[in-house]
N, C-alpha and C positions, 0 to 999 in steps of 0.2 A: 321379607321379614326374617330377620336373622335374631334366633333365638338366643343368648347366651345365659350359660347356668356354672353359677363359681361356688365356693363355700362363701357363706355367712361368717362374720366377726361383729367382734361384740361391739364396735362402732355402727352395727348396723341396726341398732338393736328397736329404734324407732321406725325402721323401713318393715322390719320383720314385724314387728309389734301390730302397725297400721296394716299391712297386709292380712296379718291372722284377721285381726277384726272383719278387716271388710271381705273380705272373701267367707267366713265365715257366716258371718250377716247372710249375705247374698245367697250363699246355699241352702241355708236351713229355714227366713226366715218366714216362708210357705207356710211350716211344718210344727211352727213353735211361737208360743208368746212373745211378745215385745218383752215383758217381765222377763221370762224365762234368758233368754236371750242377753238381756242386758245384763242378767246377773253374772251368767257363762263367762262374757266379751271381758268385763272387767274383772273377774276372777283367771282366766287364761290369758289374757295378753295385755295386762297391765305393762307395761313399758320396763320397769325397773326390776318386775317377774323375768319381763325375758331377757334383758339384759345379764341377768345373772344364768338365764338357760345358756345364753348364747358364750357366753364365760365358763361355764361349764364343759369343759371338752373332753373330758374323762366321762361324761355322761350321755351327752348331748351331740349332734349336729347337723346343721340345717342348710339346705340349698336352696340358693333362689333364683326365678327365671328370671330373665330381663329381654327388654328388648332396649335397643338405644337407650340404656341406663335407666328406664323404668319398671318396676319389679309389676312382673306379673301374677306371679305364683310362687309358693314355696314348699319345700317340703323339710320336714323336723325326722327323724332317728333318734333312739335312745340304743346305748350301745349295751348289752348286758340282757337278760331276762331272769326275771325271776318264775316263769310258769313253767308246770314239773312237766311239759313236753320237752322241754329241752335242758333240762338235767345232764351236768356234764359235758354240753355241748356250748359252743359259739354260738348265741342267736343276739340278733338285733333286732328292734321294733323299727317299720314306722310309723309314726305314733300321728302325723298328720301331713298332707297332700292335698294343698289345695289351688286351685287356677283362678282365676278370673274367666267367667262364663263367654266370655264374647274371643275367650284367646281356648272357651272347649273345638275338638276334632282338629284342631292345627297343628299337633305330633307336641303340646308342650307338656304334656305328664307322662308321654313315653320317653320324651328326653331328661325328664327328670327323674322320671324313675330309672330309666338306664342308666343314670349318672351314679344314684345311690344305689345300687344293684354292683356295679361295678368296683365303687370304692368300699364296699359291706367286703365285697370279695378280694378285693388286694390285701383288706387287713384283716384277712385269715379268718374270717365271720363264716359259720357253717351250714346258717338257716337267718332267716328271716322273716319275721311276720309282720300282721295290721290287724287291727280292728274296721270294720268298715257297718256304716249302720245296714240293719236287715232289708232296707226300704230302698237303700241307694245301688237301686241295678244298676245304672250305668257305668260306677266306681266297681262292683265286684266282676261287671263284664270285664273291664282293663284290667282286676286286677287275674283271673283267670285267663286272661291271654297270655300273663307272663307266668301261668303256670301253679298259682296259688290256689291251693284248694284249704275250704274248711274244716276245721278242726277244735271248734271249741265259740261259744258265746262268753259275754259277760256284758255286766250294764253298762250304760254311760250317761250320764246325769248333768242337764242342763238346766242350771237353777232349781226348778222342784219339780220337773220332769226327767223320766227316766227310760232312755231308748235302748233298745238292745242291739248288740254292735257283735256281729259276726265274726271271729276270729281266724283268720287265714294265715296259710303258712307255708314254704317254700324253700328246696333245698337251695344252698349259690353252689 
């Protein structure tokens, strides 16, 4: 299983679009309403939304995993922050990470984190954070192994639920 992870362009913008959704789904939908849920899906990855995220490069960008040309996972960056920890400094967000469950423990979100960790760092980025929800130990395990430690909550709202999303953060 040979993993490959490239940047996203905004021709891709339906593979990225379908990916958030489903991988999305599949993580959260345990943990949240159908409602809920459905309202999120089509408010974050409406197709011609991310089309325009993915056209955005001054703002935005996104990696995605593949295996034999099918996407398994991806991950989003925003480049810039506006939270006063990083005043005056370089910081990047990633703003979401997500796999396909049956491709967890197979090294495909160390390789895509390594990927964005490394290019965060060739373009001179000084920090980087994530939100990650309070609930998802096994997401703040990984991300604590590369070194992130907590620094701050804020909400995150999923149609008319509202989870709190742990804020981590990490020098490059």
């Amino acid at each position: 299983m040979e993993v490959i992870v490239r940047q996203a362009n905004s021709s891709d913008f339906e593979t990225v679009a379908q990916l958030g959704r489903e991988t999305f789904y599949e993580t959260w939908r345990s943990v949240n309403t159908e409602e809920d849920l459905q309202v999120y899906l089509v408010e974050a990855f409406e197709p011609l939304r991310v089309q325009g995220e993915l056209n955005d490069t001054v703002t935005n960008g996104f990696l995605v995993a593949e295996i034999d040309g099918k996407a398994i996972g991806y991950l989003k960056y925003r480049f810039g922050s506006d939270h006063a920890d990083f005043t005056d400094q370089m910081a990047a967000e990633i703003e979401r990470l997500y796999i396909f469950r049956t491709f967890h423990g197979k090294g495909v979100a160390q390789l895509i984190m390594d990927t964005a960790l490394n290019n965060l760092r060739n373009e001179g980025y000084q920090w980087v954070y994530l939100g990650v929800d309070v609930n998802n130990h096994r997401a703040i395990r990984l991300y604590e192994k590369y070194g992130f430690v907590k620094f701050d909550v804020k909400p995150f709202r999923i149609g008319n639920a509202v989870d709190t999303d742990q804020l981590m953060k990490r020098p490059l």
